[in-house]
MARBA-3410 file (N, C-alpha, C, O; in Angstrom, 1 decimal):
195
18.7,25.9,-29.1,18.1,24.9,-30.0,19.1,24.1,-30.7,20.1,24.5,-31.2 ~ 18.9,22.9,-30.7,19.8,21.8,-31.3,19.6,22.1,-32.6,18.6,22.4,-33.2 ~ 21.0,22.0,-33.0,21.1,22.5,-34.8,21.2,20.9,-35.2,22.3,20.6,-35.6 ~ 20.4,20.0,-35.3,21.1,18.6,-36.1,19.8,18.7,-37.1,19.0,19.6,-37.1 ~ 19.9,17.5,-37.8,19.4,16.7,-39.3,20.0,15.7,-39.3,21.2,15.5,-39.0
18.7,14.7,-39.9,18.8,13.2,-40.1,18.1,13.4,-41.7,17.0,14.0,-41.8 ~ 18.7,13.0,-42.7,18.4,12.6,-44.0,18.6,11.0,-44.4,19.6,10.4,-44.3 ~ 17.3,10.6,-44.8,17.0,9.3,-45.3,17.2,9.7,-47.0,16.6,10.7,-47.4 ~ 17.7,9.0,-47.8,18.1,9.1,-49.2,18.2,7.9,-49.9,19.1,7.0,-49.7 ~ 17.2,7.7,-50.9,17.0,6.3,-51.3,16.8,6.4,-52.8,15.7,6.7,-53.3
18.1,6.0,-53.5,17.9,5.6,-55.0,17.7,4.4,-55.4,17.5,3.4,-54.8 ~ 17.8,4.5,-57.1,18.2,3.2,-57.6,19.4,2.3,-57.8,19.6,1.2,-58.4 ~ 20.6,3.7,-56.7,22.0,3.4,-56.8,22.1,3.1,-55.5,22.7,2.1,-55.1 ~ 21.6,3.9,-54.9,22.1,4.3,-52.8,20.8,4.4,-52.3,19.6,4.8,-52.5 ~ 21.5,3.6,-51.2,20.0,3.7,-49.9,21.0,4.4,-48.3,21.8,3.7,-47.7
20.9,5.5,-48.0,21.8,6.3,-47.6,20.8,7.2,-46.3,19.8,7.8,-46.5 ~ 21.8,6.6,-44.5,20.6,7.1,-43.3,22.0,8.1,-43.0,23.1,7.5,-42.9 ~ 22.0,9.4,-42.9,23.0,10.3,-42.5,22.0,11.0,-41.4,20.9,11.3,-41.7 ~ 22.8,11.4,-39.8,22.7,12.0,-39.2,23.6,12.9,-38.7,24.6,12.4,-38.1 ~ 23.3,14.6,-38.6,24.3,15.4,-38.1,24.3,16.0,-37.0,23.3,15.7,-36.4
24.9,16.9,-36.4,25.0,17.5,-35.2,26.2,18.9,-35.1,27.2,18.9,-34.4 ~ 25.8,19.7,-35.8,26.8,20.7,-36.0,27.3,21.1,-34.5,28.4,21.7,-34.5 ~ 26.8,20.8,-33.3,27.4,21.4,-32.4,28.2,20.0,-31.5,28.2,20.1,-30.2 ~ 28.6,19.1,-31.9,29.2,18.5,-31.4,30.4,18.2,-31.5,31.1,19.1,-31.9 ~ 31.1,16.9,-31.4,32.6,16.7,-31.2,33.5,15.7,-31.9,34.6,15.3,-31.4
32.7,15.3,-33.1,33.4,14.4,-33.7,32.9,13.0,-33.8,33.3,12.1,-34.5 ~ 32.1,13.0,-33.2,31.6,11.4,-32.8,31.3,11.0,-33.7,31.1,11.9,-34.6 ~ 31.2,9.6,-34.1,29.7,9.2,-34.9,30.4,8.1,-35.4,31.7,8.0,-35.3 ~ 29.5,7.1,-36.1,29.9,6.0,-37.1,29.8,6.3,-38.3,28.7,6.7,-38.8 ~ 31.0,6.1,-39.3,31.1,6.1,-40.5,31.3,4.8,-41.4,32.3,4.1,-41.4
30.0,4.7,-42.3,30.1,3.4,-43.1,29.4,3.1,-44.2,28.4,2.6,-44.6 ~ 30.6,3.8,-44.7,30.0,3.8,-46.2,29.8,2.5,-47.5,29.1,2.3,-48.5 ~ 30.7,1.9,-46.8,31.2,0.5,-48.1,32.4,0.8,-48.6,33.0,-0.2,-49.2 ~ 33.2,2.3,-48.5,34.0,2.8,-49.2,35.0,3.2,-47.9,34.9,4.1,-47.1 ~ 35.9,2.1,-48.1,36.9,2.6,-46.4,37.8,3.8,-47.0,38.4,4.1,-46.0
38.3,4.8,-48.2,38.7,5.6,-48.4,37.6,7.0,-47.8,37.8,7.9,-46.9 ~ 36.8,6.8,-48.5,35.6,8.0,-48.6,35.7,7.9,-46.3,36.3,8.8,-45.7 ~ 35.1,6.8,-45.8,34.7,6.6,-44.8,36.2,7.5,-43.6,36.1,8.2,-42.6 ~ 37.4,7.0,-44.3,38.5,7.8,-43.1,38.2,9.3,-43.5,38.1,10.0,-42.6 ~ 38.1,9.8,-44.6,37.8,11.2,-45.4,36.5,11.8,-44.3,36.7,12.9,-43.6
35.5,11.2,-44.2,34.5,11.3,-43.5,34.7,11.2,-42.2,33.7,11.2,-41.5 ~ 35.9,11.0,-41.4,36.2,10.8,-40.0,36.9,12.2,-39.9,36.4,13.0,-39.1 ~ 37.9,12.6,-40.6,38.8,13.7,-41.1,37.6,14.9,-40.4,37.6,15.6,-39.3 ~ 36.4,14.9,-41.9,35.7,16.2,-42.1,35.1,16.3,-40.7,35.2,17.3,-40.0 ~ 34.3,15.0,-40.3,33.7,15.3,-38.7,34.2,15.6,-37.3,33.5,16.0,-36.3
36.4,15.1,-37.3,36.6,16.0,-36.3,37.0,17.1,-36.3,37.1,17.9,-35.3 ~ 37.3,17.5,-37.9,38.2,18.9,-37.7,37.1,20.0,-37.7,37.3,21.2,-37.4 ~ 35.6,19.4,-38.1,34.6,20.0,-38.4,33.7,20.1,-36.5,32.8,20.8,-36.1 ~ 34.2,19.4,-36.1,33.8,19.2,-34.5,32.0,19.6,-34.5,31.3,20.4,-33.8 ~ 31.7,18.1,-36.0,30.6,17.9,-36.1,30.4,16.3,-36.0,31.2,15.5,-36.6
29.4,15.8,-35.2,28.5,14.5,-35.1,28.1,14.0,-36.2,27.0,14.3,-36.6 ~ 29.0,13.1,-37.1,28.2,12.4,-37.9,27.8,11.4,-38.1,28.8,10.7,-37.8 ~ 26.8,10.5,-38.3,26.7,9.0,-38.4,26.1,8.9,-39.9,25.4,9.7,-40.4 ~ 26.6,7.9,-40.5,26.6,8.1,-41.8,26.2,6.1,-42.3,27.0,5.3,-41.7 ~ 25.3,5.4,-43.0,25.6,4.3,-43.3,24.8,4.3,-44.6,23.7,4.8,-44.9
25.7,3.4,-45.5,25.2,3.5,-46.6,25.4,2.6,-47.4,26.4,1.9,-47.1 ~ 24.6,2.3,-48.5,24.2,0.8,-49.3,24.3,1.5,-50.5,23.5,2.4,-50.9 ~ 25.6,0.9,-51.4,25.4,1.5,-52.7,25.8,0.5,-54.1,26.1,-0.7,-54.1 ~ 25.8,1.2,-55.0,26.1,0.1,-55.9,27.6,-0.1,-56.4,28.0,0.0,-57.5 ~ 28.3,-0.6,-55.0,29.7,-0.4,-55.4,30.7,-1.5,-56.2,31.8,-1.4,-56.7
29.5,-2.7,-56.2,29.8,-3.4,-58.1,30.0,-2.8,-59.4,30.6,-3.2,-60.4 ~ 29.3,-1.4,-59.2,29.9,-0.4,-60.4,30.9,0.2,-60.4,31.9,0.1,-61.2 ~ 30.6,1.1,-59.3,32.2,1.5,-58.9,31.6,2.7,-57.3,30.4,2.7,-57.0 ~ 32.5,3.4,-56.6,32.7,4.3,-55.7,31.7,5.4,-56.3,30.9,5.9,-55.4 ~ 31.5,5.8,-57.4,30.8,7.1,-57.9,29.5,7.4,-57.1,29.6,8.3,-56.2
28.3,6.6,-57.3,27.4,7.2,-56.4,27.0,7.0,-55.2,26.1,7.6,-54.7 ~ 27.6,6.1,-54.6,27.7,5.8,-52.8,28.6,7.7,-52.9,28.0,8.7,-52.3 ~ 29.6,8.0,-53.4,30.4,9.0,-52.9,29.4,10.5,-53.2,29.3,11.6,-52.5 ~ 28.8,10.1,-54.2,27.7,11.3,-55.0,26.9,11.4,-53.7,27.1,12.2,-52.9 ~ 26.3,10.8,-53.6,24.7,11.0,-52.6,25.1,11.1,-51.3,24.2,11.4,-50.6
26.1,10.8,-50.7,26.5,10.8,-49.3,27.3,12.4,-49.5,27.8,13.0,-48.5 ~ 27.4,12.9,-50.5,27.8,14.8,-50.5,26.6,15.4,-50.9,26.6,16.6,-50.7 ~ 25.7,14.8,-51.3,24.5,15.5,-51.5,23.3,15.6,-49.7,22.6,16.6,-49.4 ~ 23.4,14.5,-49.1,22.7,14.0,-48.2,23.8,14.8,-46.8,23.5,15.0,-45.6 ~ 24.5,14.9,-47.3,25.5,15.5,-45.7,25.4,16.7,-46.4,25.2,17.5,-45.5
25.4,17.5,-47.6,24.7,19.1,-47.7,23.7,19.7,-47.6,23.5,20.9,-47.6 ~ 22.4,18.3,-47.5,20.9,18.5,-47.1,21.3,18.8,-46.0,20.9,19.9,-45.6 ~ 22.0,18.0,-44.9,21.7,17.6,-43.7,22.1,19.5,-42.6,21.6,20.1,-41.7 ~ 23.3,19.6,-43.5,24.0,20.7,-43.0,23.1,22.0,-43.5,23.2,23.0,-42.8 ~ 22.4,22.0,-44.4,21.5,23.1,-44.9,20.2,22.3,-43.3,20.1,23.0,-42.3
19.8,21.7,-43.3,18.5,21.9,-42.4,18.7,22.3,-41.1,17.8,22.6,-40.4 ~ 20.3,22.1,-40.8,20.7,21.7,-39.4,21.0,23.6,-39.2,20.9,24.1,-38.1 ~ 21.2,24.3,-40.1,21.0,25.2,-39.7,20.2,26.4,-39.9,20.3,27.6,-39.6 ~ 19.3,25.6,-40.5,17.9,26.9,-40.4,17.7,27.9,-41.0,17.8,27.9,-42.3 ~ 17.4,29.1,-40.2,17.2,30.2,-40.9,18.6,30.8,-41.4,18.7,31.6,-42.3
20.0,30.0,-40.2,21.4,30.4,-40.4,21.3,32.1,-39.6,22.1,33.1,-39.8 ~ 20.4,32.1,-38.8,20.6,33.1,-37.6,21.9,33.0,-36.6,22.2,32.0,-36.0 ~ 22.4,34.2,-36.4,23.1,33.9,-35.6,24.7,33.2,-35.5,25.4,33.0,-34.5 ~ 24.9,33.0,-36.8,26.0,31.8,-37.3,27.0,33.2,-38.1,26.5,34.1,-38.9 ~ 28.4,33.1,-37.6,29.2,34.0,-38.3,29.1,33.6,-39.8,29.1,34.7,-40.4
29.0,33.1,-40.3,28.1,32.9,-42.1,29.6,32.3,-42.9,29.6,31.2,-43.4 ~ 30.7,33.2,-42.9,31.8,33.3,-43.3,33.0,32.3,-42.7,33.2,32.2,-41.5 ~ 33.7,31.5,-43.7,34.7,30.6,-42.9,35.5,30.8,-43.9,35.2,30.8,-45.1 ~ 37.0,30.7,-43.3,38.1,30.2,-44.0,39.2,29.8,-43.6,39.5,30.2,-42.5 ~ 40.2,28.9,-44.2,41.3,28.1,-43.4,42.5,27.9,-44.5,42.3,27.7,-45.7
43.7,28.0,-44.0,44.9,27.6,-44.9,45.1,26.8,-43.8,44.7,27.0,-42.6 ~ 46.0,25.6,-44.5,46.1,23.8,-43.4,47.4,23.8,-44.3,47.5,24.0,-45.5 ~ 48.5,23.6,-43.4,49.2,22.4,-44.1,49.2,21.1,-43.4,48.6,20.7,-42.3 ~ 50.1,20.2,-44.6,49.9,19.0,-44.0,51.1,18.4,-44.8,51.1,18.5,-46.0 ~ 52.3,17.8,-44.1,53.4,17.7,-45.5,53.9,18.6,-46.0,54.4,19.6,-45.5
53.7,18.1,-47.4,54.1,18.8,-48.5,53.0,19.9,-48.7,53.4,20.9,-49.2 ~ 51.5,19.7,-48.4,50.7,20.2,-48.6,50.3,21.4,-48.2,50.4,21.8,-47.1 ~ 49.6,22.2,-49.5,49.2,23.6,-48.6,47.5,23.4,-49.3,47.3,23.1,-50.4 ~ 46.8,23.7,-48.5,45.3,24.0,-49.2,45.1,25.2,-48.3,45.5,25.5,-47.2 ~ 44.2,25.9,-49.3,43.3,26.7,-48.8,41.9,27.0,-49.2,41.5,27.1,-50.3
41.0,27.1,-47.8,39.8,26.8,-48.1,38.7,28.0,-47.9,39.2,29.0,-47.2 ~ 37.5,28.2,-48.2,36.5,29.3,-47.8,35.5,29.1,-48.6,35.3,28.7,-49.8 ~ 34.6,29.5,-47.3,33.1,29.1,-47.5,32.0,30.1,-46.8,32.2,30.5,-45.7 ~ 30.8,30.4,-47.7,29.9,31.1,-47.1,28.5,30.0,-47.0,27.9,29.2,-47.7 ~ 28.6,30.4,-45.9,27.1,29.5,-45.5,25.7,30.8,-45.8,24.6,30.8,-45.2
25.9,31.9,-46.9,24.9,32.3,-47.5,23.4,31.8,-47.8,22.5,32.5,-47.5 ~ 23.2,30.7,-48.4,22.1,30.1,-48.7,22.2,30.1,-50.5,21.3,29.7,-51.1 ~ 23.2,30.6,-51.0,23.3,30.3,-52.9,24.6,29.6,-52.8,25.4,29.6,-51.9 ~ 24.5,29.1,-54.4,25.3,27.9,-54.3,26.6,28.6,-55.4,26.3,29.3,-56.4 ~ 27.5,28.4,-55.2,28.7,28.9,-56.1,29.8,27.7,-55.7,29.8,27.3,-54.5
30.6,27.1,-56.6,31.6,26.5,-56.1,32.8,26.4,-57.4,32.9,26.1,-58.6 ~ 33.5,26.7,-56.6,35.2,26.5,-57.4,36.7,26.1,-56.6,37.3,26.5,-55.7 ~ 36.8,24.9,-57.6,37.7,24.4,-56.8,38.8,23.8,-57.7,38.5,23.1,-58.6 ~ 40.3,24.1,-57.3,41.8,23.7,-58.1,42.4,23.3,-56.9,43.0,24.0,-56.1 ~ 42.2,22.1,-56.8,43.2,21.5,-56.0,43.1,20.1,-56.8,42.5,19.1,-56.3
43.8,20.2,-58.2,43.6,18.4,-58.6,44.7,17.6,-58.1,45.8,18.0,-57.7 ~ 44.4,16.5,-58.3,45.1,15.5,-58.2,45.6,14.3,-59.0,44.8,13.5,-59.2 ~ 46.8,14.2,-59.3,47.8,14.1,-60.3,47.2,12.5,-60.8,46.6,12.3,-61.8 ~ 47.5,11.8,-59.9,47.2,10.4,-60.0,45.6,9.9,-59.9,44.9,10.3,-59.0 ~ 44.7,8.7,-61.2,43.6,8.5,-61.2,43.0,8.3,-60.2,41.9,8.8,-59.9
43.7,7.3,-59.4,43.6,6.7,-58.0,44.4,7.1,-56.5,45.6,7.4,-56.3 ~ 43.4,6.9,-55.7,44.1,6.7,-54.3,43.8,5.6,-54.1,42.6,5.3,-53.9 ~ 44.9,4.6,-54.0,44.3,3.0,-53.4,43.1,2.8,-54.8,43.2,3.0,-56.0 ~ 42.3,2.4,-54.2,41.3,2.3,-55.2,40.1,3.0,-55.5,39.0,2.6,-55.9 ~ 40.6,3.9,-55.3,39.0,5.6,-55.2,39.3,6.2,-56.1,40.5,6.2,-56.2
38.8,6.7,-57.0,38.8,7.5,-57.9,39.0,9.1,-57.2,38.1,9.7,-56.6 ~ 40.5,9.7,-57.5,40.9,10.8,-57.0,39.7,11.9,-57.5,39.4,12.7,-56.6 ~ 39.1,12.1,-58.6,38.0,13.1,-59.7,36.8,13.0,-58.8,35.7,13.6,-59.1 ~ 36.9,12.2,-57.3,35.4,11.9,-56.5,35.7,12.9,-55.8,34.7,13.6,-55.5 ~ 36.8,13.3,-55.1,37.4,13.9,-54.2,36.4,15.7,-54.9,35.6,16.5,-54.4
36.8,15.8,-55.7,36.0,17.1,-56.2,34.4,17.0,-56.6,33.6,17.9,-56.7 ~ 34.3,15.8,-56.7,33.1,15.8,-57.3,31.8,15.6,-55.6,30.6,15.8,-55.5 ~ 32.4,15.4,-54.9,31.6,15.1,-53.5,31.5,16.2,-52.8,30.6,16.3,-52.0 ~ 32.4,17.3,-53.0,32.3,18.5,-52.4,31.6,19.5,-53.1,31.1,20.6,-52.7 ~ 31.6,19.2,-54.4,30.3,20.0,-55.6,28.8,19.6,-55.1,27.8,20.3,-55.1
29.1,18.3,-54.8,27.8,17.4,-54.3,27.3,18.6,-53.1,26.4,19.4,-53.1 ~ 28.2,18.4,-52.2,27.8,18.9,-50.6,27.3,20.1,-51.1,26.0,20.1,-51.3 ~ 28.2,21.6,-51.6,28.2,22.8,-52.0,26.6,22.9,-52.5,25.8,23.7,-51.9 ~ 26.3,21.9,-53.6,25.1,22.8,-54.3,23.8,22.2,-53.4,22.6,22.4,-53.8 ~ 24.2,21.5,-52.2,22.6,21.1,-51.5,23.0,21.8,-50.2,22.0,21.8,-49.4
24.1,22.3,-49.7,24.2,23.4,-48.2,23.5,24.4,-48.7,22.5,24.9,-48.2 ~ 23.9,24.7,-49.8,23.2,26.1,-50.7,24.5,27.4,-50.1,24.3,28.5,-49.7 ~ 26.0,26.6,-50.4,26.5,27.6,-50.2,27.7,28.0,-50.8,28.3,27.0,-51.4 ~ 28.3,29.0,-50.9,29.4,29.2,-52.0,30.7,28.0,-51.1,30.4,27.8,-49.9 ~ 31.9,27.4,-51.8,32.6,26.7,-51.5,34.0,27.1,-52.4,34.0,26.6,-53.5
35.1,27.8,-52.1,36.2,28.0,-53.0,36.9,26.5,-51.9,36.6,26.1,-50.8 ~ 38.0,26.2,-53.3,39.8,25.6,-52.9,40.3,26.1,-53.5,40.1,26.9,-54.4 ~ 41.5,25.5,-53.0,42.7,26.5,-53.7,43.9,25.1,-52.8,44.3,24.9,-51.6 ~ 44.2,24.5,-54.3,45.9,23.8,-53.9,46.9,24.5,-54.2,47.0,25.0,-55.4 ~ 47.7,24.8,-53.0,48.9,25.7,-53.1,50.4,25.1,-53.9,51.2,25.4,-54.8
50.3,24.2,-53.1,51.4,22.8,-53.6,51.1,21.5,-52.7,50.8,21.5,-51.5 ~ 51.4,20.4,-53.8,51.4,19.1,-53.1,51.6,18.0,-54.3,51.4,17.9,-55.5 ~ 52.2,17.0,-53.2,52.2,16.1,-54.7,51.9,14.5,-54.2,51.5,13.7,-55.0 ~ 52.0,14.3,-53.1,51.4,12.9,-52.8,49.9,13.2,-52.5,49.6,14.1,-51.7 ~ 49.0,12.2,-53.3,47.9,11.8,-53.6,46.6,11.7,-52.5,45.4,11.8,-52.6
47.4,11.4,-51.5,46.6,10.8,-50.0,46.5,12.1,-49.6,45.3,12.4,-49.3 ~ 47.5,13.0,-49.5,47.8,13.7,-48.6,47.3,15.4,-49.3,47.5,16.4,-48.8 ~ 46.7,15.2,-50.5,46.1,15.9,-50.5,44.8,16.1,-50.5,44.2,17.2,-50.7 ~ 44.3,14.9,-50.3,42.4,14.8,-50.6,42.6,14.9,-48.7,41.6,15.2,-48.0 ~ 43.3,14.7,-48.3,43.3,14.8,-46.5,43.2,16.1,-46.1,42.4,16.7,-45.3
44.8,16.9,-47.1,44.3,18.6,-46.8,43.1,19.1,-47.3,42.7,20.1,-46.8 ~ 42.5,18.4,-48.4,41.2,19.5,-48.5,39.9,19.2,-47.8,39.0,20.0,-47.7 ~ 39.9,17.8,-47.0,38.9,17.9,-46.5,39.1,18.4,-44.7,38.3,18.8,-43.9 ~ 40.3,18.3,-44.8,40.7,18.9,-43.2,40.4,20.4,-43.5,39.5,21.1,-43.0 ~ 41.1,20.7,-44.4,40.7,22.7,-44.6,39.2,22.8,-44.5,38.7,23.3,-43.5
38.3,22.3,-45.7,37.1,22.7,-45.5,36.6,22.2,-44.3,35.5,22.8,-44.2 ~ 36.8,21.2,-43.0,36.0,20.9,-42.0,36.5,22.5,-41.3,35.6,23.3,-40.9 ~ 37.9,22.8,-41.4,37.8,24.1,-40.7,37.2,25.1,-40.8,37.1,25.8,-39.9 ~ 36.7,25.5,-42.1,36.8,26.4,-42.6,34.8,26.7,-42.5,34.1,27.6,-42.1 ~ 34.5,25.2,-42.9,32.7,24.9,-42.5,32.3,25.1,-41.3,31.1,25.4,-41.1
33.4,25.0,-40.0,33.7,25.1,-39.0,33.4,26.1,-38.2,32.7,26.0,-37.1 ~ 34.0,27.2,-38.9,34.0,29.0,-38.5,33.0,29.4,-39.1,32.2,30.1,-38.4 ~ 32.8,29.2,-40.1,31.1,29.4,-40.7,30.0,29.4,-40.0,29.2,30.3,-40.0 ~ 29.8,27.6,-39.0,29.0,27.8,-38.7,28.9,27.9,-37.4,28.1,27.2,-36.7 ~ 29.6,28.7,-36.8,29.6,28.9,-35.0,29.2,29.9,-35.1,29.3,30.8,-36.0
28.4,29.7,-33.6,27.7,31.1,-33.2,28.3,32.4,-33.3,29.5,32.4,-33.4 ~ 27.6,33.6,-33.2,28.8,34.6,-33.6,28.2,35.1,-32.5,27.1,35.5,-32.4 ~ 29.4,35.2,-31.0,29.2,35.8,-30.1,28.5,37.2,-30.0,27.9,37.6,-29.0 ~ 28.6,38.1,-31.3,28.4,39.5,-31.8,26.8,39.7,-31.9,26.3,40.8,-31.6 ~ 26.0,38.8,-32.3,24.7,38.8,-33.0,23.9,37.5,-33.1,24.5,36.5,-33.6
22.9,37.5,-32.7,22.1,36.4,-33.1,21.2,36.4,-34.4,20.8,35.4,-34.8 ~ 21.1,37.7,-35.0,20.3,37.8,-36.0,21.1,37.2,-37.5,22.1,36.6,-37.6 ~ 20.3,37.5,-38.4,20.6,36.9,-39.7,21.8,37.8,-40.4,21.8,38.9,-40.9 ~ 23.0,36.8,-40.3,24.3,37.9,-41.4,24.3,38.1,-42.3,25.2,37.6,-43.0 ~ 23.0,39.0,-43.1,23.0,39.5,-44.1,22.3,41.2,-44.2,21.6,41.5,-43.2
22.4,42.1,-45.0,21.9,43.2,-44.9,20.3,43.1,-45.4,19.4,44.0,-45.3 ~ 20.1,41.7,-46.2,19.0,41.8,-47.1,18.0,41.1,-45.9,16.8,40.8,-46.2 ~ 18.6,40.6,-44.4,17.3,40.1,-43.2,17.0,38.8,-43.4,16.2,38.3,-42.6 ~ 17.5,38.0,-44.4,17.0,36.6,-44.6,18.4,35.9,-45.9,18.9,36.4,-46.9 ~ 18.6,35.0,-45.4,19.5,34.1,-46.2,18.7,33.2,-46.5,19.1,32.2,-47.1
END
C-alpha cells in the first residue's frame, strides 16, 4: 500500500499544496517563497528518502514566520496520514550526523503523542535572512501534527548555516529509520495493539 499524503492548507497568512511519499527517493519540487527554508526542505527530503512537493503562498511582506509555521504543520499532517495505523513501521529512529564542526543528534518516535525537546540553538538571529528561532520553531510545528515525540541534542557547532543543515539532515535520518518497514513484523509496535 502506498504510504503518501497530499494536504491542502489555507489561511489568512498561507495558502500551502504539500505532497508526500514516504517510500521514495528524494524527488519533488520545493517552493516556498523562502529559498533558505526551500534548500532546508531539499536536505530533509533526500536524507529522509522521502518525495516531497511542497508550494506555498505566504505572507512574506511580514516576514518568513508563517509560510515556515504552516509548511511544519502541513508536512506533520502529511507524514501522520501517510502513515496510518503506523503498522508495521520500526516506530523508533535515531541518528548522530556530523557535518564540520558540527555534531547533532537526533531521535524520534513515530508513537502517535506528541513530546518535543530540542537544544541545538543558534548563536546568531539570522541565517542570510531567516530567522535562525524558525529553525526550532518548524520542527515543533512538524512534531505536534506527526503526533510524535521529537528530541535534539547540539553537541558542538558554531557556524550558523551549518547547523540548521545538521539538524535537519539528523532528523531526515533519524524520521528515516522510524519509518521503514520493520522486516521483523507487520503489526502495530506497541504492546497496547494500536498507536
Amino acid at each position: 500500500m502506498a504510504r503518501t499524503a497530499s494536504i491542502s492548507r489555507k489561511t489568512g497568512e498561507t495558502d500551502i499544496q504539500l505532497t508526500v511519499n514516504l517510500d521514495g527517493n528524494g524527488d519533488g519540487q520545493r517552493d516556498s517563497g523562502v529559498g533558505f527554508l526551500d534548500h532546508m526542505l531539499d536536505l530533509l527530503a533526500r536524507h529522509a528518502l522521502i518525495d516531497l512537493d511542497v508550494t506555498a503562498k505566504g505572507d512574506l511582506h511580514v516576514d518568513d514566520h508563517h509560510t515556515t509555521e504552516d509548511i511544519g504543520i502541513a508536512l506533520g499532517g502529511a507524514v501522520d496520514q501517510a502513515l496510518g495505523d503506523r503498522a508495521g513501521i520500526r516506530r523508533y529512529g535515531h541518528f548522530t550526523l556530523p557535518m564540520d564542526e558540527c555534531l547533532v543528534t537526533a531521535a524520534v518516535d513515530l508513537g502517535g503523542r506528541y513530546a518535543f525537546e530540542y537544544h541545538a540553538p543558534i548563536a546568531p538571529a539570522k541565517i542570510g535572512t531567516f530567522d535562525s528561532e524558525l529553525i526550532e520553531h518548524f520542527w515543533q510545528s512538524f512534531a505536534a501534527n506527526a503526533r510524535c515525540n521529537l528530541h535534539v541534542v547540539l553537541h558542538h557547532g558554531k557556524n550558523s548555516h551549518h547547523i540548521a543543515e545538521c539538524v535537519f539532515k539528523t532528523l531526515a535520518r533519524a524520521i528515516r529509520m522510524a519509518a521503514e518497514s520493520d522486516p521483523r513484523s507487520d503489526a502495530v509496535p506497541s504492546t497496547k495493539g494500536v498507536l
